[in-house]
Each structure stands twice: as structure tokens, then as C-alpha cells.
C-alpha positions as CSV (number, residue, x, y, z in Angstrom):
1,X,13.2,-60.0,44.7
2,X,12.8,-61.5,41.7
3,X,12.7,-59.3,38.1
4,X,10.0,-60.7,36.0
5,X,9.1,-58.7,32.6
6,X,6.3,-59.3,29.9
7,X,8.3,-58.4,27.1
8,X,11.7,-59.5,25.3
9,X,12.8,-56.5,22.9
10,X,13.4,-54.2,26.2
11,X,16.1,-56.9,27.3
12,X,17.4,-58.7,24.7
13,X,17.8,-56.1,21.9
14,X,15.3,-55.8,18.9
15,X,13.0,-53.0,18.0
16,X,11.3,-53.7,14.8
17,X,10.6,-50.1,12.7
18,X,11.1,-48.5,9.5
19,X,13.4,-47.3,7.4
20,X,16.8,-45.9,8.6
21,X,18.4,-42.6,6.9
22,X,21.4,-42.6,5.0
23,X,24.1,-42.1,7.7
24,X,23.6,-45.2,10.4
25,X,25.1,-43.0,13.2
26,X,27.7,-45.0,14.1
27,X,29.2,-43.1,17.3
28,X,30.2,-44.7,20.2
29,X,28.9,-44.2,23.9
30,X,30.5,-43.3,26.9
31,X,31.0,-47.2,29.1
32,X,28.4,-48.8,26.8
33,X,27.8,-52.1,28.6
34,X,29.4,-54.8,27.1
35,X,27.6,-57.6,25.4
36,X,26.1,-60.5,27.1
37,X,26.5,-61.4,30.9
38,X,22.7,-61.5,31.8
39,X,21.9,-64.6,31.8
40,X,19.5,-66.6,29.9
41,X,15.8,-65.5,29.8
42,X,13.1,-68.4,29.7
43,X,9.8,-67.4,27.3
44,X,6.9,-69.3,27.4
45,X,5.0,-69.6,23.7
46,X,1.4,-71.7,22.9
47,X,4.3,-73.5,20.6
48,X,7.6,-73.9,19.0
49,X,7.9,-73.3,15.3
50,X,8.8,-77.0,13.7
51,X,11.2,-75.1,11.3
52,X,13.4,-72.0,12.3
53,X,12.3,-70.8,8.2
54,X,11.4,-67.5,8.4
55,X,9.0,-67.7,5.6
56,X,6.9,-70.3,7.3
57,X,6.6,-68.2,10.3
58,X,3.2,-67.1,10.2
59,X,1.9,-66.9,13.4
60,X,3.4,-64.6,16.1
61,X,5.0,-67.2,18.7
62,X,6.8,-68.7,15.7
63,X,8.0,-65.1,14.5
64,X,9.0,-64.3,18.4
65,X,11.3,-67.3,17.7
66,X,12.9,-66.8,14.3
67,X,13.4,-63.0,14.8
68,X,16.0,-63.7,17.2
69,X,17.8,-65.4,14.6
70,X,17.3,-64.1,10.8
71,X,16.8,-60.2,10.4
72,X,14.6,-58.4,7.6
73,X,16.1,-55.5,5.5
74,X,14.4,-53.3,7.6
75,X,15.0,-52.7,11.3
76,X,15.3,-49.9,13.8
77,X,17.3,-51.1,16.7
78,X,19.3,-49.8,20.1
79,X,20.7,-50.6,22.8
80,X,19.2,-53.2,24.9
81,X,19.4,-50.1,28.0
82,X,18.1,-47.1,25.9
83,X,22.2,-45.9,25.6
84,X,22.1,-45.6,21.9
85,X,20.7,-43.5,19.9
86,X,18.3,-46.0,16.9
87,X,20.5,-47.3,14.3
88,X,19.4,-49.4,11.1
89,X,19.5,-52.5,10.6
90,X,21.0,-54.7,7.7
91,X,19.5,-52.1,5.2
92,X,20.6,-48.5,6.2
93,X,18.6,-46.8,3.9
94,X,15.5,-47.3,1.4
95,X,15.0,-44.7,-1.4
96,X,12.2,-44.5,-3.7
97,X,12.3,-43.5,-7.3
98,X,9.6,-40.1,-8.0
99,X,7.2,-42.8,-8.8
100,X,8.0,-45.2,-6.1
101,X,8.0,-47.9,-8.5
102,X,11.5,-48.6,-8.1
103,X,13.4,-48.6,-4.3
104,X,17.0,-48.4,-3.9
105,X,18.4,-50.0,-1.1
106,X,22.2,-49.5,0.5
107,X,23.4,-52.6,2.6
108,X,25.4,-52.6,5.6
109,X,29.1,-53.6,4.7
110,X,31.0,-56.3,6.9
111,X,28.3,-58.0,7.7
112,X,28.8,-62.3,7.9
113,X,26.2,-64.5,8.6
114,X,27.1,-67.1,11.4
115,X,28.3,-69.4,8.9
116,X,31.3,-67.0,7.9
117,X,29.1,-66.1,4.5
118,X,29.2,-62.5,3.6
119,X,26.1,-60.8,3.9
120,X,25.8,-58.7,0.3
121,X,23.9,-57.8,-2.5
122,X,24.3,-61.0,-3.9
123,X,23.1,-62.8,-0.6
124,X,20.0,-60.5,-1.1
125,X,19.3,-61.3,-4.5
126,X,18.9,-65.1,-3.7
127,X,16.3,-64.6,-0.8
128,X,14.7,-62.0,-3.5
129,X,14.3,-65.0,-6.1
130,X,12.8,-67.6,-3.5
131,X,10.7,-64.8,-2.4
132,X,9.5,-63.9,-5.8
133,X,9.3,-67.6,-6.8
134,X,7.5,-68.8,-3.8
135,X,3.7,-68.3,-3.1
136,X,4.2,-67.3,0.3
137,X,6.9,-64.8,-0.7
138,X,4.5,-63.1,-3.5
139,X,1.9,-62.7,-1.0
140,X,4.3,-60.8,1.3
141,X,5.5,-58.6,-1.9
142,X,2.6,-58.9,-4.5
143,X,3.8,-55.8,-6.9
144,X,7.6,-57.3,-7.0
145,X,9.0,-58.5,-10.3
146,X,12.7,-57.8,-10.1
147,X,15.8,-56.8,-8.2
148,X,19.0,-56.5,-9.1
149,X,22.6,-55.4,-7.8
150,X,24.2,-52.2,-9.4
151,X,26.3,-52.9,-6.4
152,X,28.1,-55.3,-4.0
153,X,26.4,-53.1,-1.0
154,X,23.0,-51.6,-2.9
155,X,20.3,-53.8,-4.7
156,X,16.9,-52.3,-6.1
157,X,13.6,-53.1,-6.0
158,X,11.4,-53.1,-9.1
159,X,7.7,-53.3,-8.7
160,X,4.8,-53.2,-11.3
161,X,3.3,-50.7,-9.5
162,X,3.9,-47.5,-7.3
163,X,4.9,-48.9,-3.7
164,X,4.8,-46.0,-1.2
165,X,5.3,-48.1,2.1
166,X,8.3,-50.7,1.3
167,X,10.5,-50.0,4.3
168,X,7.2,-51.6,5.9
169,X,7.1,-54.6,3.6
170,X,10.9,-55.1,4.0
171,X,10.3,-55.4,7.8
172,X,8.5,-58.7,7.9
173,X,10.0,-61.2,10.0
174,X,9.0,-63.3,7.4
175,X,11.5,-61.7,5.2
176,X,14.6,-62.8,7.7
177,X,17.6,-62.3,5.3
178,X,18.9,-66.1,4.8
179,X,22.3,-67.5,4.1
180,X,22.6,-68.8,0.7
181,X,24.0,-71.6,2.4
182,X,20.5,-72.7,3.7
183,X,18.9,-72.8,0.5
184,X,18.6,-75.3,-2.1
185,X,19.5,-74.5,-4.8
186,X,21.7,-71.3,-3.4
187,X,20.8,-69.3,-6.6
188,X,17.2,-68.8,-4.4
189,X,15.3,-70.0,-7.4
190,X,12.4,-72.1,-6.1
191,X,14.5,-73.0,-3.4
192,X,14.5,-75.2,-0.6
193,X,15.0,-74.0,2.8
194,X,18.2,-76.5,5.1
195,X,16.8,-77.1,8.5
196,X,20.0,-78.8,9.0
197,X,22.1,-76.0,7.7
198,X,23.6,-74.3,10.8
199,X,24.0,-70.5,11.4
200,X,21.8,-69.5,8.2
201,X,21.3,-66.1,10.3
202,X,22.3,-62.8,10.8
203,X,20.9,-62.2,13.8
204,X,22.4,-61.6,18.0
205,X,21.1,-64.9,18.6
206,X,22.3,-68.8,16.7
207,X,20.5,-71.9,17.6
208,X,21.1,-73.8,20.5
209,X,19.7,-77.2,21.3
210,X,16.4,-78.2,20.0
211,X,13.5,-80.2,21.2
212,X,10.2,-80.6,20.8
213,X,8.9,-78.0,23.7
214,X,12.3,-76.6,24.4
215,X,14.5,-74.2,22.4
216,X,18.0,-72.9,22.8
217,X,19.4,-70.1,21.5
218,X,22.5,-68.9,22.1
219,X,24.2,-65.3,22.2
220,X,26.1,-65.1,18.8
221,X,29.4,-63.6,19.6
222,X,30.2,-62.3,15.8
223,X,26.9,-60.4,15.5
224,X,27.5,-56.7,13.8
225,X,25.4,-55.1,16.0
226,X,28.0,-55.9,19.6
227,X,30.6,-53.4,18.3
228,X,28.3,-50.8,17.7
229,X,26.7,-51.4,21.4
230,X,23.7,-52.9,20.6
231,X,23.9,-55.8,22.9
232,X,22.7,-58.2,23.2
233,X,22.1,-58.0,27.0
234,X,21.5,-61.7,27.4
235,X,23.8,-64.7,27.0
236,X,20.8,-66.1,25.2
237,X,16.7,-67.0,25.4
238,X,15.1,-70.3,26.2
239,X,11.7,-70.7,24.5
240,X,9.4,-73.2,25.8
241,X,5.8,-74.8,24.5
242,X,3.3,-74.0,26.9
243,X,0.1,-74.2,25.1
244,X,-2.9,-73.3,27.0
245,X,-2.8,-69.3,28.6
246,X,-3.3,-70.5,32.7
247,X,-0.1,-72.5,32.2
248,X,1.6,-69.6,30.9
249,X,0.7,-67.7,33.5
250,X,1.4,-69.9,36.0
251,X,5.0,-70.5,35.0
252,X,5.3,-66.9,35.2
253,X,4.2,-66.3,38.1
254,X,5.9,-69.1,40.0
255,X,8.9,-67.8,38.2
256,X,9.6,-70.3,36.3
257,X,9.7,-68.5,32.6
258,X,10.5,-64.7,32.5
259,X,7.9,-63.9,29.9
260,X,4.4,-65.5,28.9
261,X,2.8,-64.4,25.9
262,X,0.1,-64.3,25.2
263,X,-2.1,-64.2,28.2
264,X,-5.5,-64.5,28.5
265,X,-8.0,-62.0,29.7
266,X,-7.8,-63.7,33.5
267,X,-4.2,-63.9,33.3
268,X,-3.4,-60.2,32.2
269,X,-6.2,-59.3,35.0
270,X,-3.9,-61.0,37.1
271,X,-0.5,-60.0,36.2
272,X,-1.5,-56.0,36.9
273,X,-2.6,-56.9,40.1
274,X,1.0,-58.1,40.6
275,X,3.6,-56.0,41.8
276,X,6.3,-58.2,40.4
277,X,4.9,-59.1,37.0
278,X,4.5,-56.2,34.4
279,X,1.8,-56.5,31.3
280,X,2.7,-55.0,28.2
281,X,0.2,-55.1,25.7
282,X,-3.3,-56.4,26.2
């Protein structure tokens, strides 16, 4: 029989949520199931982003995609089988000043991006300036006009005005964290982002081989979140460019992609009538 599913997060690993307390919980499980050894899972999309930039994902395929790949601040994941309890992401916690015009934020230590760069304040800082110096950036964070880094692991948040849902903000895709290495100049100031600058992420997943409908990614063996048995479940997702919603659906019901989003009205119609194919959404 085959498995066929309608969503990623519940087998690869990523639940996208708010802020995370001050302690990130970090107790192990009884046999937690090691990392990888499921395969690949093949994801149909309308299209492929041309550019892996989180910033200039704005529609949802190309955010499916990048996700994997860079991580915001803000995150809320577990285990890719429900065994852990939720742990935050690269941020563990988000405190607001009385007035909410300033947010404190404490970074996970010993984080590296895949290119061996360590994740820290200062790596924050420079997405913080292309953010702040970039239209779509401001858009994203209108009321932001500084942050800086009492700390190597803590950087604040100052906004012109009273912010009472930041955790939310902070937990854009669009706000993947991104190596210094990948921008140009690395200071973040009206930068550039390097689509030839390899492992720029954080994330479980680094890219694989690229084409024009076809995307690789690959299980990333360093990622932070393995040790704390997180998963990922999957030795990595193929995305691939199927742009109208009966083609979608027809790769996954033939079996040829694991998960087709979105569908149309017809093809979700037609997915609950099958006992092999479960909708999630609608």
C-alpha cells in the first residue's frame, strides 16, 4: 500500500508558532528515532522560486521551499513523530519592554550555519540592517528602527512604536535568518543576496541540485535541531513545478509526488473520496 500524505511539517519536521519561553526544554527521550532514513519525499508546487532568498519569497510555494532551508527567529518545532515535547527555535525567548517598544531577544548558542559560520548576535544584526534597509524588509517590520547586541547570544529590538505581537513578525519565512556569507556587503547594509553562496542556512535541509522544474534538497547532517531529536525524518524533499491544479493532482494520485499543494476544488473533492490520499486544509 502506498503512504501518500497532503502535508510536509507532519513528516519532515517544521511547525511554525510563536514565541518559546525562557528554558528551551532540552530533555532527551526514551529511543528517540534517529535522524534521517525515510527517504526522499517528492512535493508538487504551481513553481519553483528562481532564488532560494528568503526575502523574495512572497508567495506560499516559494516559502514551502525556502523554509526548509533558512529559519526565522521565531519557531516552535518537535519531533517529526509527536516524541518531543515543542522546543524553540533559533530564538528561545522574546521579551517585551512594559511598553513593548523595545523586545529582547536570547539566541540559541552553538548554532553554525551550513557554511561553518556561527550563528550569533552579530549574524542577526546584519540580516536586521538589510531588513531595515530594504523596502521589502520595512514592509515586513514597518515600526523597526534599530537593534543592537548587548550580547554575543541576545540582540534587541527597538521600534518607534508599541509592538505587542513581534514573536509573530519574527516568524516570517521571509525573515529566514541568512549567513553573512550570502550577503553583499556582509555588514547587511543595502545588501545583496549570493545565489551562488552555498549553505547560507540554518535550517534541516541544504540545497541539492537545481533545475528549472526540479529541486533538491538534501538532509543537512550538522543541523542543531538532530541532537535534540528533532529529526528530520527524511533524507531530504524533492520539489517539482507542476503548474496547473489537475496535474498536481494527478501526480499524486498516480503516486508520483507525495504531496500536491494546492489543489483545486475538483481535486480536494477528489482526494477525500480517496482512501489513500489525505486533505489537509481546503
Amino acid at each position: 500500500m502506498r503512504l501518500r500524505a497532503a502535508i510536509l511539517a507532519a513528516l519532515a519536521l517544521i511547525a511554525l508558532g510563536g514565541c518559546g519561553g525562557d528554558d528551551d526544554g532540552e530533555q532527551r527521550t526514551s529511543q528517540p528515532p534517529p535522524a534521517g532514513g525515510n527517504g526522499t519525499l517528492t512535493y508538487a508546487l504551481p513553481s519553483l522560486p528562481a532564488s532560494l532568498d528568503p526575502l523574495a519569497a512572497k508567495a506560499r510555494d516559494a516559502q514551502t521551499v525556502t523554509r526548509q532551508v533558512y529559519e526565522p527567529l521565531i519557531a516552535e518545532l518537535t519531533g517529526p513523530y509527536g516524541q518531543t515535547e515543542a522546543r524553540p527555535g533559533l530564538a528561545l525567548s522574546a521579551r517585551p519592554s512594559p511598553n513593548r517598544t523595545t523586545w529582547t531577544v536570547s539566541l540559541r548558542q552553538g548554532v553554525r550555519f551550513q557554511d561553518g559560520t556561527p550563528f550569533n548576535a552579530a549574524a542577526v544584526l546584519a540580516n536586521s540592517r538589510r531588513w531595515q534597509s530594504d523596502p521589502r524588509g520595512r514592509v515586513l517590520l514597518p515600526d523597526l528602527f534599530a537593534v543592537d547586541a548587548p550580547r554575543p547570544d541576545e540582540v534587541r529590538f527597538l521600534l518607534n512604536t508599541p509592538v505587542r505581537d513581534l514573536p509573530r513578525l519574527l516568524a516570517s519565512p521571509r525573515l529566514g535568518i541568512v549567513s553573512p556569507g550570502a550577503l553583499e556587503p556582509q555588514s547587511g547594509q543595502r545588501a545583496d543576496f549570493l545565489p551562488e553562496a552555498r549553505g547560507s542556512g540554518t535550517g534541516a535541509f541544504q540545497l541539492g541540485t537545481q533545475g528549472s522544474a526540479r529541486l533538491e534538497l538534501a538532509r543537512f547532517a550538522g543541523w542543531w535541531g538532530s541532537s535534540l531529536d528533532l529529526g528530520p525524518a527524511l533524507d531530504g524533499v524533492t520539489f517539482v513545478a507542476a503548474p496547473l491544479p489537475d496535474q498536481r493532482f494527478r501526480m499524486l494520485a498516480e503516486g508520483t509526488v507525495q504531496v500536491a499543494d494546492p489543489l483545486d476544488a475538483a481535486g480536494l473533492s477528489a482526494a477525500e473520496s480517496d482512501p489513500l490520499l489525505n486533505a489537509v486544509g481546503g
